[in-house]
C-alpha positions in Angstrom: 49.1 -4.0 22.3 47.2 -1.4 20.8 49.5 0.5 18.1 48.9 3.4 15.6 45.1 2.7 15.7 45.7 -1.5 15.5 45.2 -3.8 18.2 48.4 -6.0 18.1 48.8 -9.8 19.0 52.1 -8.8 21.1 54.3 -5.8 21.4 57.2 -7.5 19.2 58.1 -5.7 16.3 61.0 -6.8 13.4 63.1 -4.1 12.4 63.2 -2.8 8.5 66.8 -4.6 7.7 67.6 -4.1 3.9 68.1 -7.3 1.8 66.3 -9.0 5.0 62.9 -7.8 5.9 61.3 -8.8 2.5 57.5 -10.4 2.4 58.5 -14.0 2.4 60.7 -12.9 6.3 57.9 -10.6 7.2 55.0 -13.3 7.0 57.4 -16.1 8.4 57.8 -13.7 11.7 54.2 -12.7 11.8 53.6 -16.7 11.8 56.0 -17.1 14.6 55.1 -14.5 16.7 56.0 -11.1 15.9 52.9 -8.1 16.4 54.3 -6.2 13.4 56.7 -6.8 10.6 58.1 -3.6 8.9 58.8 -3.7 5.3 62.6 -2.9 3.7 63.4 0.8 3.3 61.9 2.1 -0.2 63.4 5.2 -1.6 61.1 8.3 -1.8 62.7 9.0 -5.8 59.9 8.7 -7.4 61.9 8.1 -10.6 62.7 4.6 -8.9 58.7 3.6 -8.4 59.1 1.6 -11.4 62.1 -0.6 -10.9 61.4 -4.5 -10.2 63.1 -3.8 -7.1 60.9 -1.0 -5.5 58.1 -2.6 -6.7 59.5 -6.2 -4.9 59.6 -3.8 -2.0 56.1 -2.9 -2.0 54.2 -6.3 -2.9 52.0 -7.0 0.3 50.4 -9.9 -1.4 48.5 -12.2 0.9 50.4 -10.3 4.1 48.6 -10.2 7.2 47.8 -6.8 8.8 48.9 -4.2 9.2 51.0 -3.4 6.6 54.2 -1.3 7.6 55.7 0.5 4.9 59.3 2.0 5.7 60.2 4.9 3.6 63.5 7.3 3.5 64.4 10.4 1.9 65.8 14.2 2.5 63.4 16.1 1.0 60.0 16.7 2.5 57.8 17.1 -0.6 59.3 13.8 -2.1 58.9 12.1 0.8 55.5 13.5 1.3 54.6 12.2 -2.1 56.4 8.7 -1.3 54.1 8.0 1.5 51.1 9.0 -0.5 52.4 6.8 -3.3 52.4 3.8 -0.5 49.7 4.6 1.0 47.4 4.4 -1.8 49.4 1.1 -2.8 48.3 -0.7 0.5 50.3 1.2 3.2 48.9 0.7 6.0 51.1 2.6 8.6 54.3 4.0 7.2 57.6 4.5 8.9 60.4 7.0 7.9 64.1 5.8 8.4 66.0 8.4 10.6 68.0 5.2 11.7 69.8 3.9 8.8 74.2 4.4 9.3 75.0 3.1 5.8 76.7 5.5 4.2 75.2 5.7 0.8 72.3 6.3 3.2 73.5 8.9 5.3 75.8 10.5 1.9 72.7 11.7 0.4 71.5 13.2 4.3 68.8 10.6 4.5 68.9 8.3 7.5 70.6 8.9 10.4 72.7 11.2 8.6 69.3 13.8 9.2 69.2 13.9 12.8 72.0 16.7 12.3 69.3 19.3 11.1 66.1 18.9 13.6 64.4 21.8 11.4 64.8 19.3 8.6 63.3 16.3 10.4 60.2 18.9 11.9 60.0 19.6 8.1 59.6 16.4 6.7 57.4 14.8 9.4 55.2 17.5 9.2 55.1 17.0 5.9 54.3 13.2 5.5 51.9 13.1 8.0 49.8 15.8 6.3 50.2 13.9 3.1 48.4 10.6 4.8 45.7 12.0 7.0 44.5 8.6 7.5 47.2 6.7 7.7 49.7 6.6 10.9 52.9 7.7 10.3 55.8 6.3 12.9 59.3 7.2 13.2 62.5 5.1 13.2 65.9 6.7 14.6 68.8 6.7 16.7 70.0 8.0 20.2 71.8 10.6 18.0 74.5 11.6 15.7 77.2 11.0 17.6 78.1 9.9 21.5 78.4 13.8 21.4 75.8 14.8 20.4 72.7 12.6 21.3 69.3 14.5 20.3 67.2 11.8 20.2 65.1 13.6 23.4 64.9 16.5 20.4 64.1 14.4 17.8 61.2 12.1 19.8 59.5 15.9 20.9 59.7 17.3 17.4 58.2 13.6 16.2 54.9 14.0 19.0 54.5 18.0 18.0 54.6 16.3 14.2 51.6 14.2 14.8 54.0 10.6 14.6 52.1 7.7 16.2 55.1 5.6 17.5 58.5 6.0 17.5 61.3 3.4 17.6 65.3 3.7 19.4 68.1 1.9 18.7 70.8 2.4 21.2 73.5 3.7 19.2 74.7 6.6 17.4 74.6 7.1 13.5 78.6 7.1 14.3 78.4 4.1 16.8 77.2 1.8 13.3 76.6 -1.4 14.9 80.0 -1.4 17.0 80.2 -1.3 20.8 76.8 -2.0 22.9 73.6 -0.7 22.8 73.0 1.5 25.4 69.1 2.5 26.9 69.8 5.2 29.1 68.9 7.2 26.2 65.6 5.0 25.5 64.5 5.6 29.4 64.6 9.3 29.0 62.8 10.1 26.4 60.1 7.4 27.2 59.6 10.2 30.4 59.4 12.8 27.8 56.5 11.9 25.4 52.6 9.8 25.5 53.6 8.2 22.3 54.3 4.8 22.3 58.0 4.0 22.6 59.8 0.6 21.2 63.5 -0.1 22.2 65.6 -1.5 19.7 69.4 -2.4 19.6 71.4 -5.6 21.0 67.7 -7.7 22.0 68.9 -11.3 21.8 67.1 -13.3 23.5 63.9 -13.8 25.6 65.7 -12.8 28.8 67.2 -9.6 27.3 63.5 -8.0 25.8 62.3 -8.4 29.2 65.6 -6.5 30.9 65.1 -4.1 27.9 61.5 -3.5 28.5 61.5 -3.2 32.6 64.5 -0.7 32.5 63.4 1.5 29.9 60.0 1.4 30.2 59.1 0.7 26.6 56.2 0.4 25.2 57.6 -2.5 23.0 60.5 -4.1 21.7 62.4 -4.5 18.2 64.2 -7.6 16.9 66.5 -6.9 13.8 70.0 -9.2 13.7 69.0 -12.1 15.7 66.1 -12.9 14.1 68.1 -13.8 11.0 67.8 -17.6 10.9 66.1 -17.5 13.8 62.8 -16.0 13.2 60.9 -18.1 16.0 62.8 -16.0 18.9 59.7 -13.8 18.6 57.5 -16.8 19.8 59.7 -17.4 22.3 60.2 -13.8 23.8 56.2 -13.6 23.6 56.2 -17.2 25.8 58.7 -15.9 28.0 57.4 -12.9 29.0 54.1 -14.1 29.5 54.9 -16.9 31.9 58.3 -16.1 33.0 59.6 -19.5 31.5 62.1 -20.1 28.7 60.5 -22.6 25.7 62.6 -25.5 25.2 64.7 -25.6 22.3 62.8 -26.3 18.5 62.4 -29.7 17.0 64.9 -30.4 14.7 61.9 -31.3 12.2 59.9 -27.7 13.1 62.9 -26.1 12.2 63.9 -28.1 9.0 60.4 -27.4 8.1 60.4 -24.0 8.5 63.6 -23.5 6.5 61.7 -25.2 3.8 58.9 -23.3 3.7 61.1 -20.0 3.8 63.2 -21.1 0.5 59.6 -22.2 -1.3 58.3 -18.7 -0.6 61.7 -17.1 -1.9 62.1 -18.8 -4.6 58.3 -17.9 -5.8 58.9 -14.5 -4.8 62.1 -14.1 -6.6 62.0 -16.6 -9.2 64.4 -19.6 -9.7 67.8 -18.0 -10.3 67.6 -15.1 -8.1 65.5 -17.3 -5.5 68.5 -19.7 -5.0 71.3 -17.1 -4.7 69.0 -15.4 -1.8 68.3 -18.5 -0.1 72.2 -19.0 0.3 72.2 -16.6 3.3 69.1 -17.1 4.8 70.1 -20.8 5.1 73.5 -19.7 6.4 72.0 -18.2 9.3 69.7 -20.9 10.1 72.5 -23.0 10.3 75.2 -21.2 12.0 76.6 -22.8 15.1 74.5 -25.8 14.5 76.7 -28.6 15.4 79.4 -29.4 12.0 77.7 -26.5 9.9 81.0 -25.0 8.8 81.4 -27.1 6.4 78.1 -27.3 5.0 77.6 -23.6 5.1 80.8 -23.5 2.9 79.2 -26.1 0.2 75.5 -24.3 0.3 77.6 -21.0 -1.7 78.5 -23.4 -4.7 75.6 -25.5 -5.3 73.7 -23.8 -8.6 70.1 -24.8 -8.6 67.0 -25.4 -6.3 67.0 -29.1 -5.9 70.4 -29.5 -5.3 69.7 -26.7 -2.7 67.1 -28.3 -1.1 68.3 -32.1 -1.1 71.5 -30.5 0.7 69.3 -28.8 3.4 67.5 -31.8 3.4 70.8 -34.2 4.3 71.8 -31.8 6.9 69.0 -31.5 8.7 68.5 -35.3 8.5 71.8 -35.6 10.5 71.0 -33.7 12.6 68.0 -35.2 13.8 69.9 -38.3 14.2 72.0 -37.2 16.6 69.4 -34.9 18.6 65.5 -34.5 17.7 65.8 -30.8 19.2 68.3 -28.0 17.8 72.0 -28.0 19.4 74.1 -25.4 19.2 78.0 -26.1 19.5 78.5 -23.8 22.0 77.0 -21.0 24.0 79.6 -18.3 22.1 78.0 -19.5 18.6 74.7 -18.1 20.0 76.1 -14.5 20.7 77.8 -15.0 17.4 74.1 -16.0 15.8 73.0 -12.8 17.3 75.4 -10.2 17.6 
């Protein structure tokens, strides 16, 4: 797929998830099939450029291109000066969050919370994309405010006027959270509306469901957020599926206990030893859940202290399972919805 001036391997993207999307996720998804990885939203305070969080954020180290940077903000001149600031640190497309419901989000009108003032949003786009002249600039946001009020036709024709590469949908409201069903009515129409590319987003589970995504809305692409966690290797499979029509068979046991491995090494050097293990905890929770007698060991993984204890526990439990089954078995059909939802 050819995307804001890069020629992709697929047209898979994972969506910016806070506390998620950091480098060690984004390169394990890249490595497993995802065209483009983008980065956890990073505040356009400048005041906060310095904290060892922001700067987390923004390490790129060793990631393979491109580069997505998401950034979010209110005010046009700070965010202008944010995507510079990225930009010039390695940037190599940056994407502004009009899609994030959280409310200390939406509280300061950043997020979703700005698709109530459209002059606002022409202001701000306008304004980053002059601030990076040579650097695309793509746009994240919902099908509107409210099931009321759904501007996102608005929004995606203010975005193209702005000079905004790509823009992404996820089928709900700022008010919709993530309750209900996606819906991509909304998607459809304005993918009639505008030549920029357009990438669905909201409720994509599984192989089957991208494919039903992308053949009724017409999308240029498709974006993975939620059911991804623990299962970053859904992009390989969605990539095989739609290129052959066929579903992959379930994962070795032993890919997967690898891959977990791999994942924790990179967190804990990204994060250091302390930190590293308490982050691991969740990612390792989601590999695991609805893996046949995981409960239990999901419950344990939350009170064990320190990284070889961590890692001889994963190690036991994925040595059992591979006993009983040398490919991955979930307990029941409902723990995969429950996996993705």
């Amino acid at each position: 797929m050819q995307f804001a001036g890069f020629t992709l391997r697929n047209n898979l993207f994972v969506a910016p998830m806070a506390g998620v999307t950091d480098r060690p996720f984004r390169q394990l998804c890249k490595k497993l099939g995802a065209g483009v990885a983008v980065s956890e939203m990073v505040t356009s305070n400048s005041l906060l450029y310095g904290s060892e969080k922001t700067r987390r954020r923004a390490d790129h180290t060793g990631e393979v291109d491109p580069i997505s940077v998401q950034i979010a903000g209110a005010d046009p001149a700070m965010m202008a000066e944010a995507a510079k600031y990225n930009a010039d640190n390695g940037a190599q497309i940056i994407d502004i969050n009009m899609g994030c419901p959280a409310k200390k989000v939406c509280n300061v009108m950043a997020g979703s919370a700005l698709m109530q003032d459209e002059p606002l949003v022409a202001r701000i786009l306008e304004a980053v994309v002059k601030a990076v002249p040579d650097t695309p600039v793509t746009l994240k946001f919902r099908t509107g405010w409210n099931r009321a009020n759904k501007n996102a036709p608005t929004i995606a024709r203010i975005a193209e006027a702005s000079g905004i590469r790509a823009i992404a949908i996820h089928g709900r409201t700022r008010a919709d959270q993530y309750m209900g069903e996606a819906e991509y009515d909304t998607i459809a129409h304005v993918k009639t509306l505008v030549s920029i590319p357009v990438i669905a987003n909201g409720d994509i589970t599984s192989p089957q469901k991208a494919k039903h995504v992308l053949d009724y809305t017409g999308a240029d692409g498709v974006m993975i957020g939620r059911a991804a966690q623990g299962r970053p290797w859904i992009f390989r499979e969605i990539e095989h599926y739609l290129a052959t029509g066929e579903l992959m068979p379930p994962p070795l046991v032993s890919e997967i206990h690898q891959v977990c491995r791999e994942h924790l090494a990179d967190l804990y050097g990204f994060y250091g030893d302390e930190r590293g293990v308490k982050i691991a905890r969740k990612h390792i929770s989601w590999y695991t859940k609805g893996l046949v007698g995981s409960a239990a060991f999901r419950r344990a993984m939350n009170q064990i202290p320190d990284i070889p204890a961590q890692l001889a526990a994963v190690d036991d439990f994925f040595g059992q399972l591979a006993e009983a089954d040398a490919r991955l078995s979930y307990e029941a059909d409902e723990n995969l919805q429950e996996l993705a939802a």
